[in-house]
N, C-alpha and C positions, 0 to 999 in steps of 0.2 A: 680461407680466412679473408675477408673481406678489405678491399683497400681503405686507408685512413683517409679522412678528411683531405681536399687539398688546403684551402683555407680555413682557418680558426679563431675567432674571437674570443680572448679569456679576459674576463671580468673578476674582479674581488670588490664585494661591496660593502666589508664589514670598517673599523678603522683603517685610515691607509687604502682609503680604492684607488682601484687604478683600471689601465685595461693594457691588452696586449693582444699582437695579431704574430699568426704565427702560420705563413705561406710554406707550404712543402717541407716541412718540419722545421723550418726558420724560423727564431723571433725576430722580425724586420722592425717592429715599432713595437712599444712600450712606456707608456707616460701613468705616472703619481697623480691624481684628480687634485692634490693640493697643490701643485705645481700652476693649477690654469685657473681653478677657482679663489687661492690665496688664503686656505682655511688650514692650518699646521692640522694633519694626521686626519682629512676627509671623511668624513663617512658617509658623505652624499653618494648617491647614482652618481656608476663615474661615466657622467654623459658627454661630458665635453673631452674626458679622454679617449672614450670611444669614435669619435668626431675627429680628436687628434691623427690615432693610429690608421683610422681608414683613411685619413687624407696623406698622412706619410708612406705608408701602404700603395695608395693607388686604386684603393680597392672601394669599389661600391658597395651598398648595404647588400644587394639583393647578389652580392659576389663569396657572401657569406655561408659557409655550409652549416656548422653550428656555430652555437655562442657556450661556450664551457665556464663555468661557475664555478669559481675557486675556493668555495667550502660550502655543505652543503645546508644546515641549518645553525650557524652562526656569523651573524645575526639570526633567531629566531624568525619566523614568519609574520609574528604581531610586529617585531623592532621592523623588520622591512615593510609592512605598510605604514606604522605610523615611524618612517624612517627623519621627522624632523624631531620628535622627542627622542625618539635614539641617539641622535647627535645631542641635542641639551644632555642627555643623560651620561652619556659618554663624558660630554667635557668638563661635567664637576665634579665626577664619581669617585665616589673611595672606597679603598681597597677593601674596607671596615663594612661596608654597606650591609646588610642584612638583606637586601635586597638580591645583590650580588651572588652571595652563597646559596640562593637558591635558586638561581639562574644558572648556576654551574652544577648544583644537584638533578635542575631539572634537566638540562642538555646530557648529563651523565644516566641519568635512565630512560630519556629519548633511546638512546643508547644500546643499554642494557637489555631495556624488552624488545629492539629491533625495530621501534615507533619510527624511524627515519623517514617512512615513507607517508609519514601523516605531515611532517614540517615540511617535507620537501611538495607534498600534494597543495599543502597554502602558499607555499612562497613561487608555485610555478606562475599561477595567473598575476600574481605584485609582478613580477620579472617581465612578465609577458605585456603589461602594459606599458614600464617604462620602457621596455627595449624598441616597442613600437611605436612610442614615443621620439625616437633616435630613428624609426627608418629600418628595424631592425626585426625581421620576422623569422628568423632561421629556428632549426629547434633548439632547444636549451637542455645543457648534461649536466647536471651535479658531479662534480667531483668532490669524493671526501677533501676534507680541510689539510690532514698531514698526508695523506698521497699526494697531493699539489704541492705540499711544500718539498715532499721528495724528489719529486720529477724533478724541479725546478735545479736542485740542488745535485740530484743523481744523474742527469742527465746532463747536465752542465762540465762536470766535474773531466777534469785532463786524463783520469785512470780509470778502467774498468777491470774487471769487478771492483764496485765500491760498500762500505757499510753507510749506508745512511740513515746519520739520528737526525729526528727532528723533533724539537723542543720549543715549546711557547706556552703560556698561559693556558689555554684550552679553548679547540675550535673542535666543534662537532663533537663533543664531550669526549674528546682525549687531550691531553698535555703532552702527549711521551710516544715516540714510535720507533721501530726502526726498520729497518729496508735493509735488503741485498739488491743489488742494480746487477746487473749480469746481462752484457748486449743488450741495453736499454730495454730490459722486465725489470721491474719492481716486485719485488715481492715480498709478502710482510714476512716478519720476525718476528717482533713483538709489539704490545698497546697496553698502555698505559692512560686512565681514562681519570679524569679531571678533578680526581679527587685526590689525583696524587698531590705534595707537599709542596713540589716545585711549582704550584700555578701561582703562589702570590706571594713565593718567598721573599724574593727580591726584589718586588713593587710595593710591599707592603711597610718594607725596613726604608723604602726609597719616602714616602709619606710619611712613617713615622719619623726623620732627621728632617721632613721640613719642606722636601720636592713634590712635585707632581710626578704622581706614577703614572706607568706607560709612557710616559716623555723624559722625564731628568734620570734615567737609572745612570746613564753614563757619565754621570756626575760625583754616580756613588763610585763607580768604577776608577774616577782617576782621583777622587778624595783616597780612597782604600792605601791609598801610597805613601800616606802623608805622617802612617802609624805603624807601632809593632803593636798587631793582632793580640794582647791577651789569652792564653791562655785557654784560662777559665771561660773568656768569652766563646771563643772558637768551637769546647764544648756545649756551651749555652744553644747556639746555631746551631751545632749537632741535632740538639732537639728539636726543631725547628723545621731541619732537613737535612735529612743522610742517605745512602744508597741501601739500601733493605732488597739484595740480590732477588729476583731481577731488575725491579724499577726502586724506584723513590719512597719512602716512609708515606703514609696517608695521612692527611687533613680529616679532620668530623666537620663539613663545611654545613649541615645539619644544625649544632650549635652556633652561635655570632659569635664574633672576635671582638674584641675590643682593644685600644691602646691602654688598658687599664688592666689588661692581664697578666699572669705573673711574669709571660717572655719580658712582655716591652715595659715593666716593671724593672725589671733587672738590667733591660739593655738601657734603662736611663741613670744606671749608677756610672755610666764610661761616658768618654766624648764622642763627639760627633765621628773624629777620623776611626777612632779605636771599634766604633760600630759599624764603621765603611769597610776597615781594614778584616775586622771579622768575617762579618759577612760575605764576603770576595773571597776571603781564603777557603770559608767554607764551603763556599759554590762550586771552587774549583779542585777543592779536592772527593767529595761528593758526585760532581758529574763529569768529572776525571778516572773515579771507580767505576762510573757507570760504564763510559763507553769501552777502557779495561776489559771488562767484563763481556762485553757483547762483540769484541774484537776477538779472544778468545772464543767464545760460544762456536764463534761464525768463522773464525781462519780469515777473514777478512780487514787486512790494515791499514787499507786506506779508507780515507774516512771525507766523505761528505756532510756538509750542517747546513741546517735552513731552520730556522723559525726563531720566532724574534729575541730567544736566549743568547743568540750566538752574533747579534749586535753588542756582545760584552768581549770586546778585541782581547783582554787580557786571558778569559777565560780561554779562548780560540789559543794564545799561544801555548796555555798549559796542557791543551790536549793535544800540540802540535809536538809538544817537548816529553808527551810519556812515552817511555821505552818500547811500549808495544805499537806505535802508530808509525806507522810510513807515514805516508802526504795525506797533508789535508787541504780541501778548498772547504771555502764557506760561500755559496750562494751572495753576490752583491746585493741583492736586493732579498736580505732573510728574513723581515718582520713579513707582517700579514699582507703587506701592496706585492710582494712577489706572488701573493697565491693565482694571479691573472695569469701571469706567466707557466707558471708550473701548470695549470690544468688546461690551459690551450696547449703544450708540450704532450701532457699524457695524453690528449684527448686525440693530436695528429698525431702520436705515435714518433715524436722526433728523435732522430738517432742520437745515442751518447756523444759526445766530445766537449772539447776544450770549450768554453764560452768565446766565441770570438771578439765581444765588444757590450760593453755598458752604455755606448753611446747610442740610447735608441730612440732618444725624444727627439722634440723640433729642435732645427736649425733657427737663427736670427737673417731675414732676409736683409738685404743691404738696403732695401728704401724704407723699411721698419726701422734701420739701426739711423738711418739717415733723418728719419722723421721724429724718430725719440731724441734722438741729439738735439737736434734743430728745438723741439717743445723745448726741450731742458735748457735752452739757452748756452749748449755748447760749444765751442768752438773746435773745430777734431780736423786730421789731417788722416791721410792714406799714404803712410810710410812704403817703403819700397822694401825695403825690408824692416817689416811690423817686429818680428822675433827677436831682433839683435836692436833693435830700438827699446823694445818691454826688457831686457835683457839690461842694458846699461842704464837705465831707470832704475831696477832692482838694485844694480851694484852702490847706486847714488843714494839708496836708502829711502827709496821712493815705494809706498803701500802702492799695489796696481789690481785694480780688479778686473778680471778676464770672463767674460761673455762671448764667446764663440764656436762655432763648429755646436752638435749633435746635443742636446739633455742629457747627463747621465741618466740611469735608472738605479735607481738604491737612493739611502740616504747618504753614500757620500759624495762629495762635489773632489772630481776627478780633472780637474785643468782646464772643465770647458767652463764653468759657472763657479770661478774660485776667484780668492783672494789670494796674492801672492805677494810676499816679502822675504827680505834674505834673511839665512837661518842662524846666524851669528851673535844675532841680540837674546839674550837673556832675560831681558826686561817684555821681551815684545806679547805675552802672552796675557803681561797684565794690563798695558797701554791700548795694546788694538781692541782686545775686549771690551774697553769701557767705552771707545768708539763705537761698538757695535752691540752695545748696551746688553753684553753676555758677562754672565755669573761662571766659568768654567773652571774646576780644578785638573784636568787634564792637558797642556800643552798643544799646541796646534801640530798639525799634522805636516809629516817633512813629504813633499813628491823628491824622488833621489831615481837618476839615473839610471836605468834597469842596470849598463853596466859595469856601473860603480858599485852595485850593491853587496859587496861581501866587503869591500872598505869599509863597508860603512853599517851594516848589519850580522847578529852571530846566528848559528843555525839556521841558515835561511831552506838550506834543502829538502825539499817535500813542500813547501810553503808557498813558492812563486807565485804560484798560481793565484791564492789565494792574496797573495801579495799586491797583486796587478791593481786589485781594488778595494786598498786601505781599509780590510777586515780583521789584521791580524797584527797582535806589535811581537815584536823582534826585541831580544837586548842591545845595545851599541857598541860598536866599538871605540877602544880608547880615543880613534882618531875622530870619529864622529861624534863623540860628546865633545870632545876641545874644538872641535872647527864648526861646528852645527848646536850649540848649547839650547837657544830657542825651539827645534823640537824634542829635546831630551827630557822625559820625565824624571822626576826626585828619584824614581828608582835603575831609571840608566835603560828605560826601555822608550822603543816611538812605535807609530805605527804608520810605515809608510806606504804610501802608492809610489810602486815602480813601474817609471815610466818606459814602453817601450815603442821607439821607430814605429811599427807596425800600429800601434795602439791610436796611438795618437801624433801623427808625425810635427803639427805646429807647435806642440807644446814640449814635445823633445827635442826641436829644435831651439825655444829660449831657455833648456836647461842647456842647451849644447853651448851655447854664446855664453850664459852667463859661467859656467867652469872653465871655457877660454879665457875671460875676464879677472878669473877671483882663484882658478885652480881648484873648487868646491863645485858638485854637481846639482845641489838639491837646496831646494829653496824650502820655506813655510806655504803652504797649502792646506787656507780654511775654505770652509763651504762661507758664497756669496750670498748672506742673507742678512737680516736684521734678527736678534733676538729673537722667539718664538715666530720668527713667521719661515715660509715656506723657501727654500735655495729658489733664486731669481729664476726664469724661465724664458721671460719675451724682454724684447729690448726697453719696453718701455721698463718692466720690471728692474732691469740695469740699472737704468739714469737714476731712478727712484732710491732706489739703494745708496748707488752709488755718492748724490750729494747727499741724503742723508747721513751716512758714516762721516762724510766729509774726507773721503781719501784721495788720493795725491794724482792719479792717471786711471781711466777707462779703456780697456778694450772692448770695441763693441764691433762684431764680426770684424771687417778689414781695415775697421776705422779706428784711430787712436786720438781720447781729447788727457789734456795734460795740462793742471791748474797752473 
């Protein structure tokens, strides 16, 4: 058997590019291309992420053995060369499009008659130019679109053997798969190809109430709480989408859809919440029988998730809470920017284990944080101890924005690129939004103490894991709905990042000050950004934010400015 790769570059170039380098089966760096170019959900060549990781890396172009491609023809090969109308297209598109459904019928018989190797034959020489473009001439692998998202997720995951589903809209004309991970092999199960029901369930119902799909679903997600589901609705979504042992009910994506059909005819006799609250319930009972099902089949109960269904946290806890599931992790970075990661993982062959860290983008150098300050006309000081300063800020009721230490990777902001207030206000969810010019029915997110957390969370066992990195909510406890109200959802559930020592040790140590302070471990923890744009990344990107919101203190690496 031939030895793997030592070095690996994994790219995803469809929405969400990114790239990722992955040294002797390491992920060492991993950056979001929307991170550095400032375009919400990218679908440019992620060139200046490739740029990113080789420089955090260490690694020169020509230190490269391949470049692995994290799905293989989605994007099609026309959307990759003429990849700047792909992006127009992408960013106004609806769900409705007629266009669309036949984009997914034709990627679904790519497919079927085993064509893969005609898309993948056009899109080698597009790759080939841009990569050389970058300095980048290694050879290039195709990875399928849901084997990448498995890797990512199966080999990340704290248990072996794992079952992993992966679910998304549809890359490489499937929506649906699933994996046994067994001493880091993957091997299939089962596939489910793009015509199944689940590709535009819940983007479709997200557009019809008024959102942009593929971005606001998690809107629908934390409206859904705000109602009792109907009934009669709940079967209406039935139709819609159910589990039709083994996979998903089928779409006729052949015919157009319209909002004029009898479904969304019907779904406009109820309200907004009443159609959030269905639809959610539907989803989760639906692909809560699926994975049932395939846990069974397989004897396998621990369960692995990647792909961009399982950015739905509420969904994550109800598969975490059926009787037949041990633990579950969910991949931090599950939508389609993880697929860089995952197929430079398959591609080195990296060993199973625990994820050791999300923090894998750039740091904020000190004469960047110095020189952004300084532009901004800041005044900022270098505490001696910065943590137990940010810490009695917090208690005084002061919003603080923290830019520090490593980029996460995913779309959550994890303590280094956060907004942080204490979590006791009840009001704070609708006041700081409208500072940061967000629409949000969901609560902000509580960071709590890794060792506080069964104070303060129910069921957490099997979960941790996936806990670390605000994928999954939990219901509360008595004590933490009365002492923490501001992240407590209308139905008594959060979704926290538990922080630990090891993880991130600066930012556990101003939860450590601030519950010395207040007797309470865990503050409010939003992602650092404005409204539809992208969580900050560079210092300058801080300052900018930062007097924009108009909030109260900056952390900007080791320097603290305070209005």
């Amino acid at each position: 058997m031939s030895k793997p790769p030592r070095i690996v570059l994994g790219i995803a170039d469809n929405h969400d590019a990114g790239a990722a380098l992955v040294v002797d089966g390491v992920v060492v760096a991993a950056v979001s291309e929307e991170r550095l170019n400032r375009t919400k959900h990218s679908g440019a060549f992620p060139a200046l992420s490739i740029a990113e990781v080789l420089r955090l890396g260490g690694v020169r172009p020509r230190d490269i053995a391949c470049v692995a491609v994290g799905t293989a023809y989605t994007p099609a090969a026309a959307l990759r060369a003429a990849r700047r109308w792909h992006r127009h297209l992408k960013a106004g598109a609806s769900q409705f499009s007629y266009l669309l459904h036949l984009y997914i019928v034709y990627q679904v018989l790519i497919r079927r008659f085993g064509l893969e190797w005609v898309e993948k034959f056009a899109s080698w020489p597009v790759l080939r130019r841009e990569l050389t473009r970058v300095g980048l001439r290694a050879p290039i692998v195709f990875v399928d679109h849901h084997l990448a998202h498995a890797a990512s997720a199966g080999l990340s995951a704290p248990f072996d053997p794992a079952l992993v589903v992966t679910i998304d809209a549809m890359g490489d004309g499937t929506s649906v798969a699933v994996h046994g991970c067994r001493g880091g092999r993957l091997d299939p199960v089962y596939r489910q190809s793009g015509l199944s029901s689940i590709n535009t369930y819940y983007s479709r119902i997200t557009e019809f109430l008024g959102f942009k799909p593929l971005r606001h679903e998690g809107k629908i997600t934390g409206l859904a709480a705000y109602a009792e589901a109907p009934r009669e609705l709940v079967c209406l979504c039935e139709d819609a989408l159910r589990f039709d042992g083994p996979g998903f009910s089928l779409h006729n994506y052949v015919l157009p859809d319209h909002v004029g059909d009898r479904f969304y005819r019907e779904l406009g006799r109820y309200t907004r919440d009443e159609i959030a609250a269905a639809a959610q319930r539907n989803l989760e009972a639906q692909v809560g029988a699926f994975v049932s099902y395939w846990v069974h089949r397989t004897g396998l109960r621990d369960v692995a998730l990647a792909g961009g269904l399982f950015a739905n946290v509420k969904l994550n806890q109800r598969i975490h809470e059926l009787p037949s599931v041990g633990s579950v992790f969910v991949y931090p970075h599950m939508s389609d920017g993880g697929l860089a990661a995952g197929a430079a993982m398959k591609v080195a062959a990296s060993p199973p284990g625990a994820m050791p860290t999300a923090y894998l983008g750039p740091d904020i150098p000190e004469d960047e944080a110095k020189a952004a300050l300084a532009g901004g006309g800041l005044a900022y000081q270098r505490p001696r101890d910065l943590e137990a300063r940010v810490a009695r800020l917090l208690v005084e009721g002061k919003v603080v924005a923290r830019a520090a230490g490593r980029l996460e990777w995913g779309p959550r902001a994890l303590g280094n690129r956060s907004i942080l207030y204490r979590a006791d206000d009840p009001s704070v969810n609708d006041w700081l939004n409208r500072r940061l010019h967000r629409t949000e029915f969901m609560p902000f997110a509580p960071a709590t103490l890794a060792e506080d957390a069964r104070e303060c969370y129910l069921e957490l066992a099997g979960a941790e894991e996936a806990a670390r990195f605000m994928t999954i909510c939990f219901s509360c406890t008595p004590w933490m709905a009365r002492r923490c109200p501001g992240v407590v959802h209308v139905d008594g559930t959060a979704r926290p990042q538990l922080v630990r020592v090891q993880d991130n040790p600066a930012f556990h140590r101003i939860l450590v000050a601030y519950k010395r302070m207040t007797g309470v471990g865990t503050v409010v923890n939003t992602s650092f950004n404005m409204h539809e744009e992208p969580i900050v990344a560079t210092a300058a990107d801080a300052v900018r934010g930062y007097q924009e919101a108009g909030l109260d203190a900056l952390v900007l690496g080791p320097f603290l400015s305070v209005r």
